[in-house]
ZAVO-128823 format. One line per 3 residues: number of its first residue (from 1); for each residue x, y, z of C-alpha. Coordinates in nm, 4 decimals, m for minus. Example, Ala and Ser with C-alpha at 12.3 -4.5 7.8 and 13.67 -1.06 7.14 Angstrom:
BEGIN
1	1.2300 m0.4500 0.7800 ~ 1.3670 m0.1060 0.7140 $
END
This chain:
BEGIN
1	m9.3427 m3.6992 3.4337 ~ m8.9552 m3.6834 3.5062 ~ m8.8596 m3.3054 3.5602 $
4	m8.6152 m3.1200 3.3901 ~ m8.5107 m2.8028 3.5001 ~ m8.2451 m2.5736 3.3433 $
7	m8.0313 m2.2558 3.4360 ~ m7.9646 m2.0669 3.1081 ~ m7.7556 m1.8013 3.1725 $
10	m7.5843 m1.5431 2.9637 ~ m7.2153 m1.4819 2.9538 ~ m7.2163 m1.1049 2.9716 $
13	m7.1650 m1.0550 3.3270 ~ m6.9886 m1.1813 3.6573 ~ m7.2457 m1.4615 3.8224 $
16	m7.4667 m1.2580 4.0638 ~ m7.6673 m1.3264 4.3377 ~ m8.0336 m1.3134 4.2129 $
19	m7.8815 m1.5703 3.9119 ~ m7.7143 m1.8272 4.1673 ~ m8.0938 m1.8462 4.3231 $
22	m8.2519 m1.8899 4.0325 ~ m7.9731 m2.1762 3.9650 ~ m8.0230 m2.3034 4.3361 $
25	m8.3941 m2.3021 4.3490 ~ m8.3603 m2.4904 3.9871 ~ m8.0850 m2.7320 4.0898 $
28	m8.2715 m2.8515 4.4779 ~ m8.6439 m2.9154 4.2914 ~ m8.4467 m3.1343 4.0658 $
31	m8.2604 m3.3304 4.2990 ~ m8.5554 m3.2911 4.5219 ~ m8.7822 m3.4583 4.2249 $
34	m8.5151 m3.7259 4.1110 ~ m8.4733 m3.4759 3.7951 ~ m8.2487 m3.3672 3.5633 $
37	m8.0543 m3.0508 3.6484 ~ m7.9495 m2.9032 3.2956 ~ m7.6791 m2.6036 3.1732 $
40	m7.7658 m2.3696 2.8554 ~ m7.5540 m2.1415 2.7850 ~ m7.7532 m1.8563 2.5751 $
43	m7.4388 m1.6870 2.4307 ~ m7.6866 m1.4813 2.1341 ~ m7.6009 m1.1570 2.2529 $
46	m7.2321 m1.1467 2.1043 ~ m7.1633 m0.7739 2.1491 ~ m7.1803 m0.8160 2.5447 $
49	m7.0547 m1.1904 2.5605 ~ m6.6923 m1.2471 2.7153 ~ m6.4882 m1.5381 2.7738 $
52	m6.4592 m1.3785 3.1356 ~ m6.7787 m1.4524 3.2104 ~ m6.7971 m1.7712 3.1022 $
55	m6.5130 m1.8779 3.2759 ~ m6.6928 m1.7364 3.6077 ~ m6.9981 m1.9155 3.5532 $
58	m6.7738 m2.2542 3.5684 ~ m6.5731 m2.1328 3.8293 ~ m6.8616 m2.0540 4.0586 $
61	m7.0644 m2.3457 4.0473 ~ m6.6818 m2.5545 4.1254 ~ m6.6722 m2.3551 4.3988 $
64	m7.0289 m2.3921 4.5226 ~ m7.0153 m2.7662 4.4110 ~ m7.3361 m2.7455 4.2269 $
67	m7.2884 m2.9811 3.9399 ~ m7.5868 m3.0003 3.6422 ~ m7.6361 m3.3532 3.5129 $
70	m7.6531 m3.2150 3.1476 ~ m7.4499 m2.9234 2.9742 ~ m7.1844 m2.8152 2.7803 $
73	m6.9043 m2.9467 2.9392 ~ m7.0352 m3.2587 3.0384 ~ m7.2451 m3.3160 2.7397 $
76	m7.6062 m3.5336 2.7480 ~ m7.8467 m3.6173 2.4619 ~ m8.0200 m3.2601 2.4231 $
79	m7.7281 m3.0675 2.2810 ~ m7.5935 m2.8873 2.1955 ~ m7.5946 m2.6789 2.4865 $
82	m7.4607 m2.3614 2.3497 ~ m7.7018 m2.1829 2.1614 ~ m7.4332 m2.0202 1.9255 $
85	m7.4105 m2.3960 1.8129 ~ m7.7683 m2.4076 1.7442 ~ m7.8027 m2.1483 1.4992 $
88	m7.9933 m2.3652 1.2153 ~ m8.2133 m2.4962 1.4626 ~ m8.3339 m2.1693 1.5023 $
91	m8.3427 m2.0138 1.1794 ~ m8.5380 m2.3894 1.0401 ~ m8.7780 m2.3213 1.2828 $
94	m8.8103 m1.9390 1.1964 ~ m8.9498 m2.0940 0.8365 ~ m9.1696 m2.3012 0.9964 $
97	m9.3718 m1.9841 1.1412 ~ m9.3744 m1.8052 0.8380 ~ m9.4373 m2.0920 0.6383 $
100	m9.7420 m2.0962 0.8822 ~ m9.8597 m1.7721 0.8533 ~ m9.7050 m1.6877 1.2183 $
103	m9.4428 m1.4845 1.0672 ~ m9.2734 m1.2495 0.7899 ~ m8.9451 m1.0828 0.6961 $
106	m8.9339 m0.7126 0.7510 ~ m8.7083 m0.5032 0.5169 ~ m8.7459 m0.1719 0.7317 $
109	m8.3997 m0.0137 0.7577 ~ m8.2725 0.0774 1.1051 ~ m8.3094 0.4398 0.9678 $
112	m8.6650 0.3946 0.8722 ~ m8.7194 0.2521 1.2233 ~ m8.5176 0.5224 1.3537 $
115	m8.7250 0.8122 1.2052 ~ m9.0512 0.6162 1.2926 ~ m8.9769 0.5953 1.6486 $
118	m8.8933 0.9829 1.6590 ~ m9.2161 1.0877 1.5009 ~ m9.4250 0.8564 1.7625 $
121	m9.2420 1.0534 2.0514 ~ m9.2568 1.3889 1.9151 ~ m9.6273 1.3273 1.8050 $
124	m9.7355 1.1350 2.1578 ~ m9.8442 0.8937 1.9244 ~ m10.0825 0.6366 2.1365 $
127	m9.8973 0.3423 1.9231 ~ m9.5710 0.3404 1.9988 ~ m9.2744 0.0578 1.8418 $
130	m9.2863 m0.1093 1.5008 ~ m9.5926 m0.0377 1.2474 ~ m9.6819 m0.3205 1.1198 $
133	m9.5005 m0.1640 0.7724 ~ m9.3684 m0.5301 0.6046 ~ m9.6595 m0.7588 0.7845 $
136	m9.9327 m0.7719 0.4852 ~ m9.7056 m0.7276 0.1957 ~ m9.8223 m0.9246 m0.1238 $
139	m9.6045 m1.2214 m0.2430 ~ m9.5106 m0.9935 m0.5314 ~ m9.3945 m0.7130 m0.3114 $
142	m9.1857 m0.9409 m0.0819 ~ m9.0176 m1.1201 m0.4088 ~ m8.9569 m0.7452 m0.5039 $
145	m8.7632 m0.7095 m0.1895 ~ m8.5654 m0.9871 m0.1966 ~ m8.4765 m0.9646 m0.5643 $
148	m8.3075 m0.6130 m0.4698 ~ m8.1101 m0.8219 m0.2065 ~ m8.2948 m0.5973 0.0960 $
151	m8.1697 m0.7745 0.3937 ~ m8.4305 m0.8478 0.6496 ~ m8.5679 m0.9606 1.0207 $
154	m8.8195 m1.2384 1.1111 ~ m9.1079 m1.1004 1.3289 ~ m9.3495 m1.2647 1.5061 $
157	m9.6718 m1.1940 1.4131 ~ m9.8695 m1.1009 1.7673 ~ m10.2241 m1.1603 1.7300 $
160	m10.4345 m0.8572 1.8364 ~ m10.7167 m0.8052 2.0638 ~ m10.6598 m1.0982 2.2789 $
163	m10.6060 m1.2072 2.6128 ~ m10.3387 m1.4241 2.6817 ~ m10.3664 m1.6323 2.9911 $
166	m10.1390 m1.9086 3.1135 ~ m10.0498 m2.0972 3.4821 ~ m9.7989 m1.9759 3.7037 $
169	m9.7269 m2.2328 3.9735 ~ m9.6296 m1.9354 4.2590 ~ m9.8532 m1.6384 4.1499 $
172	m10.1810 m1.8324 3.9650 ~ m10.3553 m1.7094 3.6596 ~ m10.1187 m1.4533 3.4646 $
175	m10.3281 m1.2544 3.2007 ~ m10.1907 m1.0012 2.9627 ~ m10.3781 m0.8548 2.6924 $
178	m10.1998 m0.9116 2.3427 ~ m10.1705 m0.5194 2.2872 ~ m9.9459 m0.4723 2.5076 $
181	m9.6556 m0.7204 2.4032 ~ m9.4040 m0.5566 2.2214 ~ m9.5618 m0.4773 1.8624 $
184	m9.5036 m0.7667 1.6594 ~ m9.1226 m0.8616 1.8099 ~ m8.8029 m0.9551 1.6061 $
187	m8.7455 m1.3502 1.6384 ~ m8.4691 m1.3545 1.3779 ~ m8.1819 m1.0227 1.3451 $
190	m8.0589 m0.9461 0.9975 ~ m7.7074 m1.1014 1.0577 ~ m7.8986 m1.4415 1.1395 $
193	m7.8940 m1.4401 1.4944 ~ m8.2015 m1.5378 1.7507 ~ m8.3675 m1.3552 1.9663 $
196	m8.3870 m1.4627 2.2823 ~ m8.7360 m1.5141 2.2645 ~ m8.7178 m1.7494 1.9905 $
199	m8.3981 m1.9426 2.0747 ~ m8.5429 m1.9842 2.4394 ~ m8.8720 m2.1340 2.3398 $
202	m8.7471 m2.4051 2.0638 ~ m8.4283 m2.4783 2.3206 ~ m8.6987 m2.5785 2.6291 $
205	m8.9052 m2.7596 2.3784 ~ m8.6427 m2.9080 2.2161 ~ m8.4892 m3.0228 2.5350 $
208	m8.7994 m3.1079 2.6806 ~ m8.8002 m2.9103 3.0171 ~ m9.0492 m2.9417 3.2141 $
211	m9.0637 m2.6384 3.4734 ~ m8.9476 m2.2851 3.4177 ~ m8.7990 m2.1157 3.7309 $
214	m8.7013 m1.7889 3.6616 ~ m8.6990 m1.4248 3.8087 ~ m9.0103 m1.2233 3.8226 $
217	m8.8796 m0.9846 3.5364 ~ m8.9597 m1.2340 3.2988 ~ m9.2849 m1.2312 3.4054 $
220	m9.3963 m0.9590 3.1477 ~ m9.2198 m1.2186 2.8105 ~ m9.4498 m1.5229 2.9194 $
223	m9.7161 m1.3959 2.7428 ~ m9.5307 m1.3811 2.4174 ~ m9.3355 m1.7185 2.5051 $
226	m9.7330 m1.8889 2.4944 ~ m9.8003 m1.7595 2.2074 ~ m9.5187 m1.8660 2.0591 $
229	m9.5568 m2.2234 2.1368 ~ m9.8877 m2.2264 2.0254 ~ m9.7598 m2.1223 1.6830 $
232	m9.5500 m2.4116 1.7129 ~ m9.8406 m2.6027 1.7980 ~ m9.6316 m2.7483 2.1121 $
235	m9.7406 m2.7517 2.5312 ~ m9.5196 m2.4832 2.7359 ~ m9.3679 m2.6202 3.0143 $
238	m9.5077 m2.5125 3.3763 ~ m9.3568 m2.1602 3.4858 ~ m9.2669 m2.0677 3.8192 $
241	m9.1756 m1.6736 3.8336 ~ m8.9507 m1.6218 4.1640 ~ m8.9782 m1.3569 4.4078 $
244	m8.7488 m1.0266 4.3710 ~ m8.4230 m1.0314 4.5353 ~ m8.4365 m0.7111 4.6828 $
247	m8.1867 m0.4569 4.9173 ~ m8.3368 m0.3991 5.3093 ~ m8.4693 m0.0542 5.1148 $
250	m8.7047 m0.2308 4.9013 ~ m8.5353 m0.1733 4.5915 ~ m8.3747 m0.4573 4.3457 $
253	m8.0653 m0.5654 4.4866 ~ m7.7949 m0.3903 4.2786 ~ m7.3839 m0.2560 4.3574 $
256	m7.5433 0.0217 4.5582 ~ m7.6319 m0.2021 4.8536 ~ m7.2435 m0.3577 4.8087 $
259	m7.1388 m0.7003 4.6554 ~ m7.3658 m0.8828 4.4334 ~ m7.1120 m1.0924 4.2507 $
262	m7.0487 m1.4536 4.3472 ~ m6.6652 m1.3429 4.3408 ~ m6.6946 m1.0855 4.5541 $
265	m6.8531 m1.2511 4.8166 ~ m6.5739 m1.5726 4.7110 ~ m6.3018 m1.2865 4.7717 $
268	m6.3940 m1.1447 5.0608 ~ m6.4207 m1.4641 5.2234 ~ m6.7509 m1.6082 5.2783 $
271	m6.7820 m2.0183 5.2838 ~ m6.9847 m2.1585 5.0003 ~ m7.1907 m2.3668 5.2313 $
274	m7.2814 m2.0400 5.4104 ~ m7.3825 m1.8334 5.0563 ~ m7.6102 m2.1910 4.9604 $
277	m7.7635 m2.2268 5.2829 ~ m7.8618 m1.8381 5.2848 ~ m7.9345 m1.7220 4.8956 $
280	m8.1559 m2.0623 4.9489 ~ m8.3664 m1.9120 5.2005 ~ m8.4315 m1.5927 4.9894 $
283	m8.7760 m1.6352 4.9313 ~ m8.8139 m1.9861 4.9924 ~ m8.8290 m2.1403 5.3768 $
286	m8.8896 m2.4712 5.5042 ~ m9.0849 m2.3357 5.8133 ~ m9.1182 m2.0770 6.0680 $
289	m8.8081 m2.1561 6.3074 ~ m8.5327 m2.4068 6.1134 ~ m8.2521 m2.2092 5.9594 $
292	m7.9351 m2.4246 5.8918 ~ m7.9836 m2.6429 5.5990 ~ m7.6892 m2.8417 5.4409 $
295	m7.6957 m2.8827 5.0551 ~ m7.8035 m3.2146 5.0823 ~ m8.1018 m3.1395 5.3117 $
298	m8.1993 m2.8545 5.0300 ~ m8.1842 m3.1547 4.8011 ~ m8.4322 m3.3885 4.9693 $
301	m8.6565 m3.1392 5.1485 ~ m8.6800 m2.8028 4.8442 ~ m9.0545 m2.8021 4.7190 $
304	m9.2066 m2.5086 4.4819 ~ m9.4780 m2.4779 4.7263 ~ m9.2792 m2.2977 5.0082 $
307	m9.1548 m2.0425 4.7431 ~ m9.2938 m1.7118 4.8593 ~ m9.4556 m1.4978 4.6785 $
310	m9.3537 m1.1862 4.8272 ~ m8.9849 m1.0691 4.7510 ~ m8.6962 m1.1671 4.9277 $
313	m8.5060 m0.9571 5.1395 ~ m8.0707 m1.0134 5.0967 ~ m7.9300 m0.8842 5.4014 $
316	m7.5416 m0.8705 5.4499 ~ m7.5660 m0.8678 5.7800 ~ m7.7300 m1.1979 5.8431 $
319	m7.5021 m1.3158 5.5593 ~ m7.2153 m1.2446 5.7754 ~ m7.3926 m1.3989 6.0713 $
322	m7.4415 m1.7316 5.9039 ~ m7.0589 m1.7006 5.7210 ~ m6.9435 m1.7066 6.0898 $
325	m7.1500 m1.9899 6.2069 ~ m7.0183 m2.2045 5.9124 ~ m6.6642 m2.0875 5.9596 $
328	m6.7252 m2.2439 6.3357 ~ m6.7965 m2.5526 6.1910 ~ m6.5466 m2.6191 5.9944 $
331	m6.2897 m2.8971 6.1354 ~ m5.9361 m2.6900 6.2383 ~ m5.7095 m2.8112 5.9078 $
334	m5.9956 m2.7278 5.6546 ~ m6.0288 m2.3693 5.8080 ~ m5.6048 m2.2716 5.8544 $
337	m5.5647 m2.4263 5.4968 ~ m5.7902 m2.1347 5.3849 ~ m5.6926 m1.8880 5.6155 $
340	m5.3458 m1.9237 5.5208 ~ m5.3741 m1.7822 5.1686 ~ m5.5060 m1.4536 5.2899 $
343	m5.1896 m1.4406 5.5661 ~ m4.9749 m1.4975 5.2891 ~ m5.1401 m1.2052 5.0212 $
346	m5.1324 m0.9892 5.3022 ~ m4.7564 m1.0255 5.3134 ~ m4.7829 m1.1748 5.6883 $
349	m4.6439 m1.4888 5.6228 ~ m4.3942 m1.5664 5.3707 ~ m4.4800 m1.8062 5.0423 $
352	m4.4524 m2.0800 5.1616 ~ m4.5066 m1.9848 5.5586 ~ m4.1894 m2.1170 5.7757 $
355	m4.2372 m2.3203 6.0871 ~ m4.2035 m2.0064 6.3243 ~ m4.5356 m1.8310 6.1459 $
358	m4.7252 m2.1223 6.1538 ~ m4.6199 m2.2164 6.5205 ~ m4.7376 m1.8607 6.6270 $
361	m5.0569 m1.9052 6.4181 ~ m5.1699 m2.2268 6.5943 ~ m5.1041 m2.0393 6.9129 $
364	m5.3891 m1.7858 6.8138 ~ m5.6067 m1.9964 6.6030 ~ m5.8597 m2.0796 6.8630 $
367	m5.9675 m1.7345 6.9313 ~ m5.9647 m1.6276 6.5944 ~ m6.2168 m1.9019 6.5051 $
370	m6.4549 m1.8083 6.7483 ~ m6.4394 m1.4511 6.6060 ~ m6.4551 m1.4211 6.2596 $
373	m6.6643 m1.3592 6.0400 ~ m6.5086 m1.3335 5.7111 ~ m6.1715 m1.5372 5.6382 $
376	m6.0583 m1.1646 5.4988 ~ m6.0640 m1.0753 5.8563 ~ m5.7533 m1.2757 6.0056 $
379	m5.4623 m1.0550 5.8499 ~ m5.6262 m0.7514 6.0709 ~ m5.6426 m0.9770 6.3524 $
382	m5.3230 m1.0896 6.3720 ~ m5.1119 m0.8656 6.1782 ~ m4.9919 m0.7108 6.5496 $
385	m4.8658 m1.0660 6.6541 ~ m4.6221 m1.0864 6.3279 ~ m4.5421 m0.7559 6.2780 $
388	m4.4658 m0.4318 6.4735 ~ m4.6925 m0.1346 6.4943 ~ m4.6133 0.0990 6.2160 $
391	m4.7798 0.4408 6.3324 ~ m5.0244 0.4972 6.6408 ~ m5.3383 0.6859 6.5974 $
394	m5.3100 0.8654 6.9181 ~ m5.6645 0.9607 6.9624 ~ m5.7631 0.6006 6.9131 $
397	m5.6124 0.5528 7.2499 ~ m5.8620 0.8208 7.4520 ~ m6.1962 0.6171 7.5405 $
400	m6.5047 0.7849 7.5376 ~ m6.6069 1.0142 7.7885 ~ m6.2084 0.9919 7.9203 $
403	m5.9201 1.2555 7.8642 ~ m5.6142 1.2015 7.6798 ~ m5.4060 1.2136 8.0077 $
406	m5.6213 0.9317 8.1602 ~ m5.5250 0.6854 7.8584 ~ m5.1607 0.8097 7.9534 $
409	m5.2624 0.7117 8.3199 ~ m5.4052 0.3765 8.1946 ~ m5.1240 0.3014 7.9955 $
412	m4.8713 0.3431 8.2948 ~ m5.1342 0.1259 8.5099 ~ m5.1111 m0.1355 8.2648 $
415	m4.7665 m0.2097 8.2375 ~ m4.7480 m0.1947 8.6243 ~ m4.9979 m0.4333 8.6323 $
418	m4.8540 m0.6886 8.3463 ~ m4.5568 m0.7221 8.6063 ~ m4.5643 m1.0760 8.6672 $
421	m4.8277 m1.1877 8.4408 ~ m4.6602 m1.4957 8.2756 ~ m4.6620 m1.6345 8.7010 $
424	m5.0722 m1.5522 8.7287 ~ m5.3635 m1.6776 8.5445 ~ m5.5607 m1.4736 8.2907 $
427	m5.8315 m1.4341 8.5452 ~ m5.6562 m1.3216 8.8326 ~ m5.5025 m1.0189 8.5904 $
430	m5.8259 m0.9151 8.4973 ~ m5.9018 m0.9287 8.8259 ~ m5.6372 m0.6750 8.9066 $
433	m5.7296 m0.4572 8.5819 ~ m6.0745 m0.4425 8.6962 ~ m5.9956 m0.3998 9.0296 $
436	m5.7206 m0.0959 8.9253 ~ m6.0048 0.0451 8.7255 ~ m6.2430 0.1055 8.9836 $
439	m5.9308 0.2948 9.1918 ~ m5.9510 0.5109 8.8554 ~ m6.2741 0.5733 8.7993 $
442	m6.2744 0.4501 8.5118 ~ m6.5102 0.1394 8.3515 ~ m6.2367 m0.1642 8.2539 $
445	m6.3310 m0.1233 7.8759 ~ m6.1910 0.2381 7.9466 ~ m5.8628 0.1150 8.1039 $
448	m5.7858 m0.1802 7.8331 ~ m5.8277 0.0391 7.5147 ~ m5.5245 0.2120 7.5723 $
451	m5.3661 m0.1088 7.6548 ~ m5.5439 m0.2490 7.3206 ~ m5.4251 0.0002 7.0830 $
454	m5.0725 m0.0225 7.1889 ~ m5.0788 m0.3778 7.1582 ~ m5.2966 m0.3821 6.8317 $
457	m5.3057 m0.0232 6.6667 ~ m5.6369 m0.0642 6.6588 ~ m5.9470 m0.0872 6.9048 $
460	m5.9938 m0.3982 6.7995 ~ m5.8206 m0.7512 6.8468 ~ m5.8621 m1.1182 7.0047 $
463	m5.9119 m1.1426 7.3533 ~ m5.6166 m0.9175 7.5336 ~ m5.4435 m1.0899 7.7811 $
466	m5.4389 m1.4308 7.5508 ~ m5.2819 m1.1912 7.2898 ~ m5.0369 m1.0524 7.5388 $
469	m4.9330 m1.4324 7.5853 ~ m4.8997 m1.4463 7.2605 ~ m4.6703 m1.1592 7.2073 $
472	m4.5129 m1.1551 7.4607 ~ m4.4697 m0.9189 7.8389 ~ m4.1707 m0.7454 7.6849 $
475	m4.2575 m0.6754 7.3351 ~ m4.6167 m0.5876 7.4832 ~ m4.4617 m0.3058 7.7172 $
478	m4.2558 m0.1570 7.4325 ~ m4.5403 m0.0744 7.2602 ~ m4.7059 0.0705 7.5880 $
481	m4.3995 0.2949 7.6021 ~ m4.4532 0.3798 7.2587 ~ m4.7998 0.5124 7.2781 $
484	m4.7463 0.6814 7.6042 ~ m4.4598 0.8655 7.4507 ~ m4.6644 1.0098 7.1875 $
487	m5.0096 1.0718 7.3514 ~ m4.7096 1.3072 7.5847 ~ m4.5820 1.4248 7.2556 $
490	m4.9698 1.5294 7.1263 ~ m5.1600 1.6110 7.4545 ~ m4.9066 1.6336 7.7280 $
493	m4.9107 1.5073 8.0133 $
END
C-alpha cells in the first residue's frame, strides 16, 4: 500500500503551532514511507474564511520549506484541492445516502430549532439537540414540503443503540456508543454547503488517503466519520489521533501561555530549522537521549510508533534554547543577512546600511552570535555601539546589596582603570577590575554594572571590555561621566 497523507486545514486563522505538527508529523511519515504528502484546503466555513489566512498558510510552509507533493497550487490527479471547488461532489453524494435510506431533508426552520432547543434547557430534557421531527416523514409529506418550496438540510441518519468501534493506530480500540453522536447531524446546510463531516469523508475517499493524523479533538467525530463510510459502503483509512499540545500548566496551548502563531514565532526571530526540529519532538521522540534532528533525518527516521500517547508539553524556554543552538550553526553570511533586516527596522542602520555600520557590525558579530537567542535580540545588543545613550535609569546603576554612592565610587574606579586600556590585553584589565574590586569590597559583577549601564543603558550587553573596544576609551568615559553626574544629581554623593 503506498501512503497518502494529507494536511487539510482551514483558512480562518493564522497557522498555529498544534496545526504545523499535525502538518509535520503528516509530511515526515510520508517522506519517511516513500508517500505522498497532500494539501486540502477545506475553505466550507465561508463566514470565518479570509484571504489572510490563506496567504499565511503558503507563506509558512515557504518559510519552513515543507513542500506537499499534491495540492492546490501545484496541482496532482485528485483535485481539486479546494473543497469550495468540489461542491457537486458533495451534494451527488448527499443523494446517494438518501437515495439509500442513510439520509433525509429536514424542513425545520432555524426558529423551530431555536424554540426546541430552549424548551430542552428549560425542561432538563434528558434528549437534548435535534428531534428527529423530518426523519420518518411519508413520501407524500416530504413532496408536500417541497411543493411549498420549504428549503431544507441533509442529515445523516445516526443509527441508534449501537456501539461504534474502530482502530486507532496510537490509542487502540476507540468505542463510542451511537447515542451520544450529535443527534442525527447536518451533512448538507440549506444554502448548499458541506459540512465538514461530509466533505471530509468523500474528499479522503475520493483521494484515496491512506492514514489520518490529526489532533486528539477529533477524536470524539471518528465515530460518526465510520459510520459514514459505511453508508457509503467504502473502508476508512487508518486514524492516528495525536497527543495534545499543551502549556507547562497542563492546559491546551492557547495566547495565554504567549505566541502560538507560526508568524509570531517567524517575527520574533526564531530559525525555521529550530521551530521543525522542536514542534517535531512534541509528542513524538526518536529515543531517550538524541535531540537535534535535521529535516531530512525527520524524513528518513519519523515512524507512528514513537508517537506518544501522552500530551506534549510546548515549552518556550527550550524553544529558545534550541533557536540559539541553530542560530550557532548557521555559517556567518547566512546569519548577518538576517540580522541585518532587524538593524535596519530598528532604525540602527540606514536602508541600505553604509560601509561604516556594517564595518562596526563585523567588529561585534562574533560575540553577538554566541549570545543570542532570538535574531530580535541584536538591535538591544548593539543599539549602544551605533547610537548614544538617550536617558540613564539611575537606579539601574546601584547593584544589589551596594549603595548608590558605591556605583558613583565604581564608576570613578572604572574610568581610572580604562587609562591605558587600548596598550593592555583584555585579561590583564580584568585583572585590574577584579583586583580594584576586592580593594572595594565589592564582588566584580558589583563594580562592572555601573560601568555596564553607562556603556549600555542597560544591565545587559556583550562581553564589556570587547564592547569598550568597540566603542571606543573616549566615547566609553563620556558616558561614565554622564551617569556619575546624575547618580550625584539623584543620590548625592
Amino acid at each position: 500500500m503506498s501512503v497518502r497523507v494529507r494536511y487539510a486545514p482551514s483558512p480562518t486563522g493564522l497557522q498555529h503551532i498544534g496545526g504545523i505538527r499535525t502538518a509535520l508529523f503528516n509530511y515526515f511519515f510520508a517522506r519517511s514511507q516513500g508517500g505522498t504528502f497532500i494539501l486540502r484546503v477545506e475553505d466550507t466555513d465561508q463566514e470565518r474564511y479570509s484571504e489572510e489566512s490563506l496567504q499565511d498558510l503558503y507563506d509558512t510552509f515557504a518559510w519552513l520549506g515543507i513542500h506537499w507533493d499534491e495540492g492546490p497550487d501545484v496541482g496532482g490527479g485528485y483535485g481539486p484541492y479546494v473543497q469550495s471547488q468540489r461542491f457537486d461532489l458533495y451534494r451527488d453524494y448527499a443523494q446517494q445516502l438518501i437515495d439509500r435510506g442513510h439520509a433525509y431533508r429536514c424542513y425545520c426552520t432555524s426558529e423551530r430549532l431555536d424554540a426546541l432547543r430552549e424548551e430542552q434547557a428549560k425542561d432538563k430534557k434528558s434528549h437534548q439537540g435535534y428531534d428527529y421531527h423530518c426523519r420518518d416523514l411519508s413520501p407524500e409529506e416530504r413532496a408536500a414540503r417541497e411543493a411549498e418550496g420549504l428549503s431544507s438540510v441533509i442529515r445523516f441518519k445516526v443509527p441508534p443503540r449501537e456501539d461504534v468501534v474502530f482502530q486507532d493506530e496510537l490509542l487502540g480500540d476507540v468505542k463510542r456508543k451511537s447515542k451520544d453522536i450529535s443527534p442525527d447531524p447536518i451533512l448538507i446546510k440549506s444554502d448548499g454547503f458541506p459540512t465538514y463531516h461530509l466533505a471530509n469523508v468523500i474528499d479522503d475517499h475520493l483521494m484515496e488517503i491512506t492514514h489520518i493524523m490529526r489532533a486528539q479533538e477529533w477524536l470524539p467525530s471518528g465515530a460518526l466519520h465510520v459510520l459514514l463510510y459505511r453508508a457509503f459502503g467504502w473502508e476508512p483509512p487508518k486514524y492516528c489521533h495525536l497527543p495534545m499540545v499543551m502549556g507547562k500548566d497542563g492546559q491546551k496551548l492557547s495566547k495565554r501561555h504567549g505566541s502560538t502563531s507560526v508568524r509570531d514565532f517567524r517575527r520574533e526571530g526564531y530559525l525555521p530549522e529550530a521551530l521543525i526540529n522542536y514542534v517535531s519532538l512534541v509528542g513524538w521522540s526518536y529515543d531517550d537521549s538524541r535531540e537535534f534532528f535535521e529535516k531530512e533525518d525527520l524524513e528518513q527516521l519519523f515512524s507512528l510508533e514513537k508517537i506518544n500517547k501522552a500530551p506534549g508539553v510546548f515549552d518556550y524556554k527550550k524553544l529558545q534554547w534550541f533557536n540559539g543552538q541553530y542560530i550557532r550553526k548557521r555559517d556567518d553570511d547566512s546569519l548577518k543577512s538576517l540580522l541585518i533586516p532587524y538593524l535596519v527596522a530598528d532604525g540602527i542602520f540606514t536602508d541600505p546600511p553604509v560601509k561604516a555600520e556594517l564595518e562596526l557590525f563585523d567588529g561585534a558579530y562574533p560575540m553577538l552570535k554566541e549570545r543570542l537567542k532570538l535574531l530580535s535580540e541584536v538591535p538591544g545588543l548593539v543599539r549602544f555601539l551605533f547610537k548614544d545613550i538617550d536617558e540613564y535609569q539611575a537606579e539601574l546603576a546601584v547593584p544589589r546589596k551596594t549603595e548608590p554612592l558605591d556605583a558613583y565610587r565604581a564608576l570613578l574606579a572604572a574610568e581610572e582603570l580604562l587609562q591605558g586600556f587600548e596598550n593592555r590585553s583584555l585579561e590583564e584589565t580584568e585583572g585590574l577590575f577584579q583586583e580594584r574590586a576586592d580593594q572595594m569590597g565589592l564582588k566584580l559583577g558589583q563594580l562592572m554594572q555601573p560601568l555596564r549601564v553607562a556603556l549600555t543603558g542597560t544591565t545587559v550587553s556583550p562581553p564589556l571590555f570587547e564592547s569598550i573596544q568597540l566603542l571606543g576609551v573616549e566615547k566609553t568615559v563620556a558616558r561614565i561621566n554622564r551617569l556619575a553626574a546624575l547618580l550625584q544629581e539623584e543620590y548625592g554623593e
